[in-house]
C-alpha positions as CSV (number, residue, x, y, z in Angstrom):
1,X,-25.9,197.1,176.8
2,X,-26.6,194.0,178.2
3,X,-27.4,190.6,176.9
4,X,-28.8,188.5,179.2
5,X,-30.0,185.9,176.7
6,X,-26.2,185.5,175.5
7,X,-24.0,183.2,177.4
8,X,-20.6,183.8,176.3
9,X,-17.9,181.1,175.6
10,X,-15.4,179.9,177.8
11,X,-13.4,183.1,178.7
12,X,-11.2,181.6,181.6
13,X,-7.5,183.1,180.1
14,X,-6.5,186.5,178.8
15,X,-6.3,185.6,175.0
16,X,-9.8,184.1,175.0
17,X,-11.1,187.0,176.8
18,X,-9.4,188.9,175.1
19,X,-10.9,187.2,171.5
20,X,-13.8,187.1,172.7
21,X,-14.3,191.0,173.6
22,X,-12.8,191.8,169.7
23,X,-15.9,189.7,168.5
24,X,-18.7,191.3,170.8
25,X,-17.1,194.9,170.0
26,X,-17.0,194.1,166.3
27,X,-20.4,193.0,166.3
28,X,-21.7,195.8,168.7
29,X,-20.1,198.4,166.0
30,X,-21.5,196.7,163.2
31,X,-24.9,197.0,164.4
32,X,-24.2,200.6,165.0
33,X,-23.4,201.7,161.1
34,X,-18.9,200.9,161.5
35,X,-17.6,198.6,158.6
36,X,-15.1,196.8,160.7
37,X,-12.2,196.1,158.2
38,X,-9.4,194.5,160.0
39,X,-8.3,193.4,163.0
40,X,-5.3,192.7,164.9
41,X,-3.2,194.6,162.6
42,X,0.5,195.0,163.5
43,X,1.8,198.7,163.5
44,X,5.7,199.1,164.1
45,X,6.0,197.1,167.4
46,X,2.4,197.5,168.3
47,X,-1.1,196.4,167.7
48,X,-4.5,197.9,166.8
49,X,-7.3,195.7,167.8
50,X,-9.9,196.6,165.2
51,X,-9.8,198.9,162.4
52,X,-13.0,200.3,161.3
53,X,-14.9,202.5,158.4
54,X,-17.1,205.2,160.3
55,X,-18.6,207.4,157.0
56,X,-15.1,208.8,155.5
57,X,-13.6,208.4,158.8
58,X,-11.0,206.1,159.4
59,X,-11.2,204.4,162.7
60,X,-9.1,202.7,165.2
61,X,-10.8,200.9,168.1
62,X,-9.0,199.5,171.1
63,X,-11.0,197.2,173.3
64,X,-10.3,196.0,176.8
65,X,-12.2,193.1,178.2
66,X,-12.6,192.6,181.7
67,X,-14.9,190.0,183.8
68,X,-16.6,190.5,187.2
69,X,-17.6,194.2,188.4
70,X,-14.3,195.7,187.0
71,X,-15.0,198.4,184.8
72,X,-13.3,197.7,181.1
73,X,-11.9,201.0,180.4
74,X,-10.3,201.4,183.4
75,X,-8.0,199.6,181.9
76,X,-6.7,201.8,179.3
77,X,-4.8,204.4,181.4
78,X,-3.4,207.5,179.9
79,X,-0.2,205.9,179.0
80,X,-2.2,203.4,177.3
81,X,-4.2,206.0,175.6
82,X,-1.5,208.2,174.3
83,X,0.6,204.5,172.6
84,X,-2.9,203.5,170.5
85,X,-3.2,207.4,169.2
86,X,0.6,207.2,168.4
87,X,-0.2,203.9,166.7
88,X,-3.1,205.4,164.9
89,X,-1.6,208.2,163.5
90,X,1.4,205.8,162.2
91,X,-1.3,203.9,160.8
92,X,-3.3,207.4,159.2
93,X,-6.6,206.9,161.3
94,X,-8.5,209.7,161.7
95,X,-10.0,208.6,165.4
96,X,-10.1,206.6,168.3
97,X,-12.3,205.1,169.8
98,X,-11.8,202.4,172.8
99,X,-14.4,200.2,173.4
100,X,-15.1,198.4,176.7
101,X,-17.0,194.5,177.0
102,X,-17.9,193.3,180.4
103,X,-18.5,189.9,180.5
104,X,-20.2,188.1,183.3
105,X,-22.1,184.8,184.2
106,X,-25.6,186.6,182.8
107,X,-23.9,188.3,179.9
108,X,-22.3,190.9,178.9
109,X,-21.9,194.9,178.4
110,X,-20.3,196.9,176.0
111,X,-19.1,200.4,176.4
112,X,-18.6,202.5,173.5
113,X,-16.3,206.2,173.3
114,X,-16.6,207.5,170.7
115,X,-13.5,209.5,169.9
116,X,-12.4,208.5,173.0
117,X,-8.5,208.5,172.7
């Protein structure tokens, strides 16, 4: 999806980037029926970036953010893959989904997987 209108805030570093693709997946999910219910939340030594009510299904959604041409969920490589499902079943989610934001000077897109993990 892109968003040309949308000029995104500064996102020179990784935490602002990283902040900043929480708030467009969060938002992007919302609009798309997901009660996003928490984020950040700490799980044994790791995180889960968004936690999210899907129906009766309980969701974990890990987002990468990348700028430029890079494709988002090229990020998450299998290793990364198989640590968020670990953390999700610690945390008694019943999915994952990863979500990828692409920000650039004209806007930005957002990838969505579904049961991706």
């Amino acid at each position: 999806m892109r968003n040309a209108d949308s000029r995104p805030g500064d996102a020179g570093d990784q935490s602002s980037l990283g902040r900043l693709g929480e708030d467009l997946a969060a938002w992007y999910l919302t609009g798309r029926g997901l009660r996003v219910v928490g984020r950040n939340i700490r799980v044994g030594r790791g995180e889960l970036d968004l936690l999210a009510i899907d129906g009766r299904s309980k969701t974990v959604v890990e987002v990468r953010a990348t700028t430029g041409s890079v494709d988002p969920l090229d990020a998450a490589d299998e290793r990364k893959r198989r640590r968020v499902r670990a953390l999700a079943r610690s945390a008694g989610c019943d999915r994952v989904d990863f979500v990828g934001v692409r920000v650039d000077p004209a806007g930005f897109d957002v990838h969505w997987l579904p049961g991706g993990g």
